[in-house]
N, C-alpha and C positions, 0 to 999 in steps of 0.2 A: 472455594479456592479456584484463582481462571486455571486451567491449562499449560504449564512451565513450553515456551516455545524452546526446540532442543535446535535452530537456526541461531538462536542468541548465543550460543556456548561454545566455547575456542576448543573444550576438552569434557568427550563423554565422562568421566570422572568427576566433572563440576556439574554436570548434569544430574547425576546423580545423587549428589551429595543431596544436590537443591528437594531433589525429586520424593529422598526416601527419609531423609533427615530434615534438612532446616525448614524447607515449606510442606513439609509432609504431615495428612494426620497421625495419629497415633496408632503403633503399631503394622505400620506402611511397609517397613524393612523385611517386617517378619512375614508380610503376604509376599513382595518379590522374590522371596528368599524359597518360600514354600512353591510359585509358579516353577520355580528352577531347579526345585528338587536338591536344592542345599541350604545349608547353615548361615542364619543371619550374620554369624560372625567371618563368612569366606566374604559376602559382599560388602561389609565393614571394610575389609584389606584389599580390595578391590579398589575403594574411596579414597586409603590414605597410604596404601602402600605400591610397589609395584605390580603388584600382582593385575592379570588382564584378564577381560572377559573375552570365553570363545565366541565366535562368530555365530554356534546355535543360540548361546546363553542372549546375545546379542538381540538375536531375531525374537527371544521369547519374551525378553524384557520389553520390545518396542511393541508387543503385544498385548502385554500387560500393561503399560501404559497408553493402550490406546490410541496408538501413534495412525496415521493415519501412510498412507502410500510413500508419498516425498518426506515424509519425517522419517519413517523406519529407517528409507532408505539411504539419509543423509547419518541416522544414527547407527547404522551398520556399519556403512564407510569410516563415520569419525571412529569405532571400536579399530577397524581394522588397519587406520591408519597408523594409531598410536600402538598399536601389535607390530607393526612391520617394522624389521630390523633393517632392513635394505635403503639407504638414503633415496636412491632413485627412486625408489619405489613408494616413498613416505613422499615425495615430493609431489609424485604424478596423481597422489592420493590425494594433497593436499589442494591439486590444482579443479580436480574434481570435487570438492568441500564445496570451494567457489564457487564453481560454476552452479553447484545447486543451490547456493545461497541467493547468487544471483536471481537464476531464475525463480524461486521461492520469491525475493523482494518485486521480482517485477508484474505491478498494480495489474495490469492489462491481462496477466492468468487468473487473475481474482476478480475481475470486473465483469462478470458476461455480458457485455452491450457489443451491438452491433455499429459498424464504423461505416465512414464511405466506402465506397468500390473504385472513385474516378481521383487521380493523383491533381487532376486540376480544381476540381471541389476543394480538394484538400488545401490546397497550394491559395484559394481564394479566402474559404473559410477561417485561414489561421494568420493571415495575415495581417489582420487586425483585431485588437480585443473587442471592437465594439459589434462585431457578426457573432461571435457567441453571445454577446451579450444582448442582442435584439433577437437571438434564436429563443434564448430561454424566456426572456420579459414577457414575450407573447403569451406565455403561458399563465399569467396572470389576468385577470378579467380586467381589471380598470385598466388596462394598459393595451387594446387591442387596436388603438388606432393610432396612424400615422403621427400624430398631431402628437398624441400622450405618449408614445414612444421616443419620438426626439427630443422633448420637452424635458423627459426623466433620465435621458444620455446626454444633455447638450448637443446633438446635432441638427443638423438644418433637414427639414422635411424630404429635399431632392437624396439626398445621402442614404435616408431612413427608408426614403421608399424602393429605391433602387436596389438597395441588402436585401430588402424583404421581398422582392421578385426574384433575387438570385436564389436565394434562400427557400423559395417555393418552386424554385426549379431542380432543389436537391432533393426537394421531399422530405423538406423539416418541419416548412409552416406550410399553411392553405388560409384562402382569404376566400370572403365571404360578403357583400356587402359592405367593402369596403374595411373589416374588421380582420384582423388577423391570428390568427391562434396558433395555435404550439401543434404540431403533428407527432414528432417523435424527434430521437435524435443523440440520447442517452447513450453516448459510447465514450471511449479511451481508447487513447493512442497507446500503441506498445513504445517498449524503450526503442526500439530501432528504427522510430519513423523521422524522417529527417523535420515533421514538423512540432517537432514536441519541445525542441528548443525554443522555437518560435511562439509558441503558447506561454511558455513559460516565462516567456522576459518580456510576451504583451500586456501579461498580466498582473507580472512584477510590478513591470514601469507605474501602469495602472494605480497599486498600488500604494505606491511610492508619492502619487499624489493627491491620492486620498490622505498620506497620511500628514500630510502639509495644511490640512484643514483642521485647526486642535480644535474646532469647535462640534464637529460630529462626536458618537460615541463607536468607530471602529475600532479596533484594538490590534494593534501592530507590536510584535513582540521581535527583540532582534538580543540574541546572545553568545559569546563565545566561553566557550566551556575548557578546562582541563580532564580528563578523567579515563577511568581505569578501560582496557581495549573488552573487559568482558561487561562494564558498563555502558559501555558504546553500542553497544549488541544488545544490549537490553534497551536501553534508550531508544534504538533504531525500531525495535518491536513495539512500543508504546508507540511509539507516533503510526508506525503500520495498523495496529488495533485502534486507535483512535480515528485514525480516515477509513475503517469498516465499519466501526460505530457511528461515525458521521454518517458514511451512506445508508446504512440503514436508519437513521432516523430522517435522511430528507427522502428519501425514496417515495415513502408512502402519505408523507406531509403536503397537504394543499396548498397550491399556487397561493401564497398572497405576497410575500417577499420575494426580491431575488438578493443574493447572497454571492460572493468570493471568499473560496478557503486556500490559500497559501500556503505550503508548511513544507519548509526547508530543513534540511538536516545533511550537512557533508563534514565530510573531515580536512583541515588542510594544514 
């Protein structure tokens, strides 16, 4: 059974429920119950009644399950929120939820790669999609000459070759006889860099005209959904697990394809 993320859950309570009862194996209740030195049937009333856990029971439970630093510490706060009778108080708690949700969602704490250092690299590299996309290509063997490189982007060779000198002045490729290869270059923009917008709608657009071609086999998915705000949180967590699962399987995967993974998810 994966790991219940406790970032997807609006109320430690629902957390729970999931944790000890519905996705739980057998006799699950009766081990938390035993960590905490009381009766399966107080943390029952705890699931469905008012009754609150303290803030130790709190700490012992996110131990028992395993919880790792930023989960204890978001499932402590959600215990202590929903305990706090003081509105103000419940509000500046709730505002701190956020804030670690946020930073929990955002890719770039989860990504260890190394980025540029220079604002004007940055400012060249993302200004079009076709510089990531002759950064990566290189790394493909059939693909290390000028000629095969613009050939398999549609551009014109003066284009192709001039990226790939800027590009070897970042220290991403290195050329060799005329041939080009991949040097490094494996990073992510955090949420707060002015050019992640910019990635993001070159590669849209990109896209977008890929998907005007019905006769490839790319797969373009586009849907709007109704649903519940603690299914939305769950939802949000598949797609977040699913782009870890992605990276770990192209990580260690040989150059022979290059690939674009897109994946959208907002509320509006």
């Amino acid at each position: 059974m994966d790991k219940l993320n406790v970032f997807t859950f609006s109320s430690y309570k629902a957390y729970l429920e999931r944790a000890l009862l519905t996705d739980a194996p057998r006799g699950q209740m009766s081990r938390a119950a035993e960590a905490l030195g009381c009766q399966a049937s107080f943390l029952s009333r705890v699931i469905h009644s008012n009754v609150q856990l303290t803030p130790d029971q709190a700490f012992v439970l996110a131990g028992f399950f395993n919880m790792d630093e930023d989960e204890s510490a978001y499932f402590q706060t959600r215990v202590e929120s929903e305990r706090a009778g003081n509105p103000s108080y419940r509000t500046a708690l709730g505002e701190k939820l956020k804030d670690m949700k946020r930073r929990r969602e955002d890719l770039s704490k989860r990504a260890n790669r190394p980025d540029f250092d220079i604002d004007a690299q940055r400012a060249r590299y993302f200004s079009s999609w076709h510089w990531s996309a002759l950064h990566f290509l290189t790394a493909i063997p059939a693909l290390h000459s000028v000629a095969s490189l613009a050939k398999r982007l549609n551009l014109d060779e003066k284009t192709t070759l001039n990226t790939l000198r800027e590009l070897q002045s970042f220290g991403l490729v290195g050329e060799e006889k005329n041939k080009w290869r991949y040097r490094q270059g494996q990073f992510h923009l955090p949420k707060s860099s002015p050019f992640v917008l910019l990635h993001h709608s070159n590669w849209r657009a990109r896209a977008v005209l890929d998907a005007q071609d019905i006769t490839n086999e790319s797969i373009h998915f586009t849907s709007v959904l109704t649903l519940s705000r603690e299914d939305l949180e769950r939802l949000k967590n598949l797609v977040l697990k699913f782009i870890s699962e992605a990276e770990a399987v192209s990580r260690p995967s040989p150059p022979e394809e290059c690939a674009v993974l897109n994946v959208d998810l907002f509320e509006i």
